[in-house]
C-alpha positions in Angstrom: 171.1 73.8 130.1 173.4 72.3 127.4 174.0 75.8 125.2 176.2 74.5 122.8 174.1 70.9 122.5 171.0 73.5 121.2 173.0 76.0 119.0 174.3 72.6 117.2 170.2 71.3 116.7 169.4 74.5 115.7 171.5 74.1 112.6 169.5 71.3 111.2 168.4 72.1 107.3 164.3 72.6 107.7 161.4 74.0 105.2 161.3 77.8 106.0 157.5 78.0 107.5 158.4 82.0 107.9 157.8 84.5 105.4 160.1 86.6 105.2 158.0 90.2 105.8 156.3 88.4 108.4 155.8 88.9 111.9 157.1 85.1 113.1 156.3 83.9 116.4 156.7 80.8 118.0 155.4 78.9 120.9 156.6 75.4 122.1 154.9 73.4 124.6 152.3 70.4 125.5 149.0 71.6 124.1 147.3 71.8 127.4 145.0 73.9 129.9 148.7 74.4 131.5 150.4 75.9 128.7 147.5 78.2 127.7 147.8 78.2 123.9 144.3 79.5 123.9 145.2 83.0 125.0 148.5 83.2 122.4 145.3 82.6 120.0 143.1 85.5 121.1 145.9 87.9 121.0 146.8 87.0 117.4 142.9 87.3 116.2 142.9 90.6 118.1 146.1 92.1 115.9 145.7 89.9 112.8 144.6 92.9 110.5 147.6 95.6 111.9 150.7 93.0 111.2 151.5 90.3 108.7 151.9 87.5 111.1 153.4 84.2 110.9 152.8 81.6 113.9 154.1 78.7 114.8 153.3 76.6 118.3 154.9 73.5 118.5 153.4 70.5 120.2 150.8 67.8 120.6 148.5 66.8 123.2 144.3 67.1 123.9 143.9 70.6 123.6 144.9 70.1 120.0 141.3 69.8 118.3 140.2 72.7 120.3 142.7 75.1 119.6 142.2 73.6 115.5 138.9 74.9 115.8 139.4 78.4 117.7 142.0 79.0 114.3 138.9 77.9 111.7 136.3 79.8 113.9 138.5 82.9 113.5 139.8 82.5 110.2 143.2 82.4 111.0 144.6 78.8 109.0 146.9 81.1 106.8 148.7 82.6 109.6 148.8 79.6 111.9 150.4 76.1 112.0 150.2 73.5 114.7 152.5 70.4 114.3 155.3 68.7 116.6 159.0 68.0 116.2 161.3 66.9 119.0 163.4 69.1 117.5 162.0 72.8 117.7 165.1 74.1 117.4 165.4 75.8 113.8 161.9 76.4 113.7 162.9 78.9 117.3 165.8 79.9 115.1 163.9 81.3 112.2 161.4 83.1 114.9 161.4 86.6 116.1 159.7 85.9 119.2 159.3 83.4 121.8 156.1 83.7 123.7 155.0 81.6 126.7 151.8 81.4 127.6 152.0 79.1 130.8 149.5 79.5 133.9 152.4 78.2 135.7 155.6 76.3 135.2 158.3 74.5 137.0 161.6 76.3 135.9 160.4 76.9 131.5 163.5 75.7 130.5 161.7 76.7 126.8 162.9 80.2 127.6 166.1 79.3 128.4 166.6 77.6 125.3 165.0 80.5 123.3 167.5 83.0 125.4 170.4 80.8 124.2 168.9 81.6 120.5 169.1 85.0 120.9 165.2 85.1 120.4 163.2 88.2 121.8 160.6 87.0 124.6 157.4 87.9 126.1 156.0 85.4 128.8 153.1 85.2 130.9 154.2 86.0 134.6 153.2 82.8 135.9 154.4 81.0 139.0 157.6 80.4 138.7 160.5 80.9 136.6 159.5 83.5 133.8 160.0 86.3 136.0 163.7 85.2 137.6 164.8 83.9 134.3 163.4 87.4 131.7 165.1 89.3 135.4 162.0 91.1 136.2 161.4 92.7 132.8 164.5 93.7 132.2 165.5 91.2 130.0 162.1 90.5 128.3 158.1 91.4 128.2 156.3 89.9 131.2 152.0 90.1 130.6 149.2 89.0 133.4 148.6 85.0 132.6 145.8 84.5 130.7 145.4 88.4 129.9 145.4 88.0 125.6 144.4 92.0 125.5 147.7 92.7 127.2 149.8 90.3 125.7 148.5 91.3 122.2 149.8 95.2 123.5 153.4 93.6 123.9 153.7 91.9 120.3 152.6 95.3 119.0 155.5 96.9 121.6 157.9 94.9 120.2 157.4 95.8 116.6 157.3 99.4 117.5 160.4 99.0 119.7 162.8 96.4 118.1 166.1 98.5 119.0 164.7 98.8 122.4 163.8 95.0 122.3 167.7 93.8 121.0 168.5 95.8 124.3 166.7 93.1 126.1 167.8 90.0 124.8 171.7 91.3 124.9 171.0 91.3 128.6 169.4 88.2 128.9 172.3 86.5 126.8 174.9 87.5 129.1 173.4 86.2 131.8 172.2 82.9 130.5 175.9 81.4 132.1 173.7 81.3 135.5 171.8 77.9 133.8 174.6 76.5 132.4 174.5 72.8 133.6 178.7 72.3 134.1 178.6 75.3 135.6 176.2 74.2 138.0 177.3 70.7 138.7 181.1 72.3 139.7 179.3 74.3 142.1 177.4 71.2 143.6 180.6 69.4 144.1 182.0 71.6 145.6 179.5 72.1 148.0 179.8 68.5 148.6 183.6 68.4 148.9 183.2 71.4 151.4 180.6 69.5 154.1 
């Protein structure tokens, strides 16, 4: 994790996709069965009529025409955009919340990246990394993968709870060090110089 390498692409000028009385919410990743996009989807079309919402998911790939149609189906064009950018980093800035959607990941290094953003998270607690990275709830909402009537329960949290929710994401900032990649390669070598 390069902290300071993200907060300077973060800066780059971009259109404002985000109203501003809107609920915005953001979700990068491959669209694929992996990354679950689909139940992000569900949850929105479950709440749409309680908040103005604002999403934006951020990537390419074959679930693409699917997830097109699942917005048309539910009438939900005006509150959703799909497109890529190999830099996401503004559009995360201008965000609420992160949410992650994963059935399972490696280490999400998404959320690390949207910790280092000060962004709110909820995640899907999918094998592995959400849950050791958001430290077991404490620093973020966790939601059973693939469950969208719980996840849509934890967007509505967190606009009920947005004091409770800054809580959360001061936590997780100060503990974002534990990522940081010089950090880590010091302790390497000197693990190395030690044997």
């Amino acid at each position: 994790l390069n902290s300071k390498e993200i907060i300077k692409l973060s800066k780059k000028k971009i259109k404002n996709y985000f109203p501003k009385k809107s609920l915005k919410i953001i979700n990068v990743g491959r669209l694929v069965d992996q990354k679950d996009q689909i139940t992000l989807l569900k949850a929105i079309n479950k709440i749409k009529k309680s908040f103005n919402i604002k999403l934006i998911l951020i990537g390419r790939g074959e679930k693409y025409y699917s997830l097109q149609n699942y917005i048309k189906e539910k009438k939900l064009s005006k509150m959703v955009k799909i497109f890529y950018t190999s830099n996401p980093f503004p559009y995360i800035k201008q965000s609420d919340l992160f949410i992650l959607t994963s059935r399972y990941e490696g280490l999400p290094n998404v959320l690390l990246e949207s910790i280092v953003l000060k962004k709110m998270i909820i995640s899907s607690d999918c094998p592995t990394g959400p849950k050791e990275i958001l430290l077991n709830g404490k620093g973020g909402l966790l939601f059973k993968s693939g469950n969208y009537n719980e996840l849509s329960e934890k967007i509505v949290f967190y606009v009920k709870n947005k004091k409770r929710c800054k809580k959360m994401i001061n936590i997780l900032s100060k503990k974002i060090d534990r990522f940081d990649y010089k950090k880590n390669l010091k302790k390497y070598l000197n693990l190395v110089k030690n044997t």
